[in-house]
N, C-alpha and C positions, 0 to 999 in steps of 0.2 A: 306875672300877669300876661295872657294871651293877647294877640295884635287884636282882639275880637270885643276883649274886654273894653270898656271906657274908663277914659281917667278919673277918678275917682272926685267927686269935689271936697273942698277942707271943711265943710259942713255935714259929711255923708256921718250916717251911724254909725257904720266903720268902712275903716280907709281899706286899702288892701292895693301893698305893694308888691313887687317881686324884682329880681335881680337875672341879671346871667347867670349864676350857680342855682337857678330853681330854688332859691331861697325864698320863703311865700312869708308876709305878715299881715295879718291879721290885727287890727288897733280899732276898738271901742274908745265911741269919740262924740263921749256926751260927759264932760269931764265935770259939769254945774249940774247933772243928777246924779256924779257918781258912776257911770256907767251900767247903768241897771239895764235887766236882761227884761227889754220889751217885748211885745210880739215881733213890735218890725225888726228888733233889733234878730234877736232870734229868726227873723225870719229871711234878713241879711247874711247871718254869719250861717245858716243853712245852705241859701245858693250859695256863696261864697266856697263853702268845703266842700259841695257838689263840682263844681269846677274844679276847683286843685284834686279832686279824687281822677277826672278824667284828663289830668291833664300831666303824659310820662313823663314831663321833663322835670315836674318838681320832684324835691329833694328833702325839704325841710319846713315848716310851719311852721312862728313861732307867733303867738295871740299874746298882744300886749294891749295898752289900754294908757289914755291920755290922762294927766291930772293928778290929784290928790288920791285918788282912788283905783284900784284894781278894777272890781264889780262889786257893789251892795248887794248882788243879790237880783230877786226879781223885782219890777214896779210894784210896790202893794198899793199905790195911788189909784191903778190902771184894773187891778185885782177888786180892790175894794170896790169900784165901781160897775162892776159885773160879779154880782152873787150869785151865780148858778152854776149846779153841779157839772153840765154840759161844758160851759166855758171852763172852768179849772180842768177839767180832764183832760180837753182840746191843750189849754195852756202848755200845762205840764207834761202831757203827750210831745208836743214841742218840743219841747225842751230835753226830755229825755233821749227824743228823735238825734236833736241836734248831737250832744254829747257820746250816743252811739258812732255817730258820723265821725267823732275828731278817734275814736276807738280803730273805727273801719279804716280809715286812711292807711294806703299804704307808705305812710314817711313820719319820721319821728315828727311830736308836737309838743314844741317848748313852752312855754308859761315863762315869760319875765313880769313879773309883781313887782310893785309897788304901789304904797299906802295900806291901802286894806282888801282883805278879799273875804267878803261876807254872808254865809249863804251859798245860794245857785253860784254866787264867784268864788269861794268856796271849793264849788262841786267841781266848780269850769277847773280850777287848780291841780284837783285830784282827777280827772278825768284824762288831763295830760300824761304824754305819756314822761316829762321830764320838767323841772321849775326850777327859776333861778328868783330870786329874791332878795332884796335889800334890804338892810338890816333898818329895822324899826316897822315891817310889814307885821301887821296881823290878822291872823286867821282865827274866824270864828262861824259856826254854823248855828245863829242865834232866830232860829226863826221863834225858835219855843218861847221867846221873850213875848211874843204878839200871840201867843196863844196855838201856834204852828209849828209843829215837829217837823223838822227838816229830813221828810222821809225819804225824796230823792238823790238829794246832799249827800244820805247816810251810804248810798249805793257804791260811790266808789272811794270814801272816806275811808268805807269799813276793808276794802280792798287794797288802802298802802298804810293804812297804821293798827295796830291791835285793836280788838274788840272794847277793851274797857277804856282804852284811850278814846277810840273815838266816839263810846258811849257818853261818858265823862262830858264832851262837849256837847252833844245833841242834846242831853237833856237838862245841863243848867247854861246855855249859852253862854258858856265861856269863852273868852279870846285867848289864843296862845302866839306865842312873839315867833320871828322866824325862827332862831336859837333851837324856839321846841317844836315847831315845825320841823324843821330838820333831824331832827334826835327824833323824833316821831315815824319818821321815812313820807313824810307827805311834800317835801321837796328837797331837792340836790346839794343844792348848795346857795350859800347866804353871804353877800358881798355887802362895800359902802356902797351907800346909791351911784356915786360918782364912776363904779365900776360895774353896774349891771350891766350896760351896752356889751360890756370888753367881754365879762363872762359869760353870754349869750351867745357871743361871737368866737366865742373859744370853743362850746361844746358845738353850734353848728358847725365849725371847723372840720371838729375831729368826726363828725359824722359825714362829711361830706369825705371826707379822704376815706371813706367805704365805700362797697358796692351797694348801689341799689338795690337791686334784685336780692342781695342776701338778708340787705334789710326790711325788707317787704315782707320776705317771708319767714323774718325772726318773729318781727311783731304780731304780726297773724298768730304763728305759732304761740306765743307767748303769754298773751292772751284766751287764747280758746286751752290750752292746756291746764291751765290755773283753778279750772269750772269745774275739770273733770277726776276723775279718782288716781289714783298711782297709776294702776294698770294700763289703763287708759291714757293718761298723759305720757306716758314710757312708749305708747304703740303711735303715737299722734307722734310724739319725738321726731321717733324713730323715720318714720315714712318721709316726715318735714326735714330730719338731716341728709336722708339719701336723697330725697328729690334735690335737694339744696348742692349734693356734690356734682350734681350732672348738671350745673351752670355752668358755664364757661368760666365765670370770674371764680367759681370754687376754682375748677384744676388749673387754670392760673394762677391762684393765691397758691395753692400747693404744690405746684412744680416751682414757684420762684423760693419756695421756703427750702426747696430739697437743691435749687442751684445756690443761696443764700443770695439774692438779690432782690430788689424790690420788684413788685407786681404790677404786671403793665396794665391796669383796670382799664386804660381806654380798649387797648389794643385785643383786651378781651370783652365788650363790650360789657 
């Protein structure tokens, strides 16, 4: 958090911490609805990742959530009560906005889950770029139960696990446990609850003992190559690993590998 920023109150929608290592969190903190993605809420966690995007010294985001619950999802309370085509478009435009935004980031975006993550939380899960989860989480994108195909959901569901898997659940709203979450590839890895802190704090670890700059421009790259054909993603590489060698932290990392010593990443900024 920036000196600019205010301290957050223990009532806000979500909190939003940060540390000396540019460590950013993000925590949905409406834990008696579930944590549902409101407008305001949505419209919280929007500034919020507009700040940490302009802000170099962070490192790492990891969006967590207070309570029994991960996210339910969107309000349908707040939904049902504005039936017009205008308003769901705005909504969902929203929200799709937001979810682009944790994409754009230049710094890895961890997911710690727990309880359940259902729906739009769900999407929030797979939209990450990395999830850690306790065992007894379950993931389902059951909007189709209420008559609502979870078409956004489907966006980047269909993006970490196969086709028929994640058809499977959009269209009979099914829950699957973390176990097959996991085995699915829609998150990392699956601990007791008593160890999700530890295991959060182990992969921020080992990301922070990299360069920033290499990783800013993995993710980028990593992302926008995935859209595009063979050819294309080989020439996108390409250009993204040469530019990537003319960083200072590259030929640092590679003259320390050619003297067999460790890489002085301060000293090459």
């Amino acid at each position: 958090m920036t000196a600019s920023d205010p301290i957050p109150s223990s009532d806000a929608l979500v909190l939003h911490s940060a540390d000396a290592r540019g460590v950013h969190v993000l925590t949905l903190n409406q834990p008696k609805a579930f944590n549902v993605l409101s407008e305001a809420v949505l419209t919280e966690l929007q500034h919020r990742l507009d700040r940490i995007a302009a802000n170099p010294s962070a490192r790492v985001l990891v969006i967590a959530a207070e309570g029994r619950a991960f996210c339910a999802g969107h309000d349908l309370k707040q939904m049902k009560a504005n039936p017009r085509l205008d308003y769901y478009q705005q909504l969902f435009g929203q929200c799709s906005r937001m979810m682009v935004s944790l994409l754009k980031l230049p710094i890895p975006v961890i997911a710690r889950v727990q309880g359940v993550a259902a729906a739009a939380g769900c999407q929030l899960v797979a939209q990450c770029d990395l999830a850690v989860a306790a065992e007894g989480v379950r993931f389902g994108v059951n909007g189709i139960d209420v008559g609502l195909f979870c078409g956004t959901p489907s966006v980047p569901l269909v993006r970490n696990m196969q086709p028929k898997q994640a058809m499977e659940m959009l269209l009979t709203g099914g829950f699957i446990t973390a176990a097959e979450a996991r085995a699915r590839g829609l998150i990392n890895r699956v601990v007791v609850p008593e160890q999700l802190d530890a295991a959060v704090e182990d992969m921020v670890q080992a990301i922070l003992s990299k360069p920033r700059a290499a990783i800013a421009i993995g993710k980028e790259l990593f992302y926008r190559q995935r859209e595009l054909g063979i050819e294309a993603a080989y020439q996108l590489a390409n250009q993204s690993m040469a530019c990537n060698m003319m960083y200072d932290v590259a030929q640092e990392g590679v003259q320390a590998f050619i003297d067999k010593r460790e890489p002085a990443w301060r000293k090459a900024g």
